[in-house]
N, C-alpha and C positions, 0 to 999 in steps of 0.2 A: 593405624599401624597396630597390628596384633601380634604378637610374639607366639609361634607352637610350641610348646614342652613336651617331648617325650623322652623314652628312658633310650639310649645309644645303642647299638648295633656293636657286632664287630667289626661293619665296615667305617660308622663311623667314628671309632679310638683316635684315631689320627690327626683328624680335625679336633677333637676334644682338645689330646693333648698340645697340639698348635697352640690353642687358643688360650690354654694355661700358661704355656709357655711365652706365651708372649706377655702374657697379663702381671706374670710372678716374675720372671727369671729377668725381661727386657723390662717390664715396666714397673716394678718392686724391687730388684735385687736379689732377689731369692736366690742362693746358689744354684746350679742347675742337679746337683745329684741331691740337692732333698727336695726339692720339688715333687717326683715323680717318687715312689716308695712302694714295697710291697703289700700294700692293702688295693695296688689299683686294681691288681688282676681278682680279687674277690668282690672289688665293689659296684654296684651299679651306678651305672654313670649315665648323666641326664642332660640333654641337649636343649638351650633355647634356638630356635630357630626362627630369622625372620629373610624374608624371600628367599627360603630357601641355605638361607649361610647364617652357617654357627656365630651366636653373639653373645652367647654362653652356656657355661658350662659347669656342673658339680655332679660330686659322687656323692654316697649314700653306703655307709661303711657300719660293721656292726661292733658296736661298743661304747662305751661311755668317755668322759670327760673328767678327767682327775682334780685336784685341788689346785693343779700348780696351771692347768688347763691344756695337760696332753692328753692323748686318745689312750685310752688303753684299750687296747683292739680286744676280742672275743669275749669282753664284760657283757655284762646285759646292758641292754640300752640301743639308741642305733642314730650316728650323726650324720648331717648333710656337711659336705668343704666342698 
């Protein structure tokens, strides 16, 4: 079994976010409106793929990591979620 990694399309957002969504929102509890936030449309987002269908999923956002452990977007640094 090999898993492909590469970085997502615009066509494939859709699936990404599915597959978050199911993973945070259905299967975490995440609320559904801070799940998805405005750093997705700046970040790249990275697909595992095995035969073909997403089995995961992370972005790659520019900024660091505070003390308390939130993102603060536009710092220097650059994190994977």
């Amino acid at each position: 079994m090999t898993v492909q990694v590469r970085l997502a399309g615009p066509d494939d957002l859709a699936a990404a976010y599915a597959l978050r969504h199911e993973v945070f929102v259905l299967g975490q509890g995440v609320p559904p409106e801070l799940e998805r936030d405005e750093l997705d449309m700046a970040a790249d987002h990275a697909l595992g793929l095995l035969d073909g269908r997403v089995v995961g999923t992370g972005r790659l956002v520019e900024g660091r990591i505070d003390e308390d452990g939130r993102l603060v977007p536009g710092t220097a640094g650059a994190v994977a979620t």
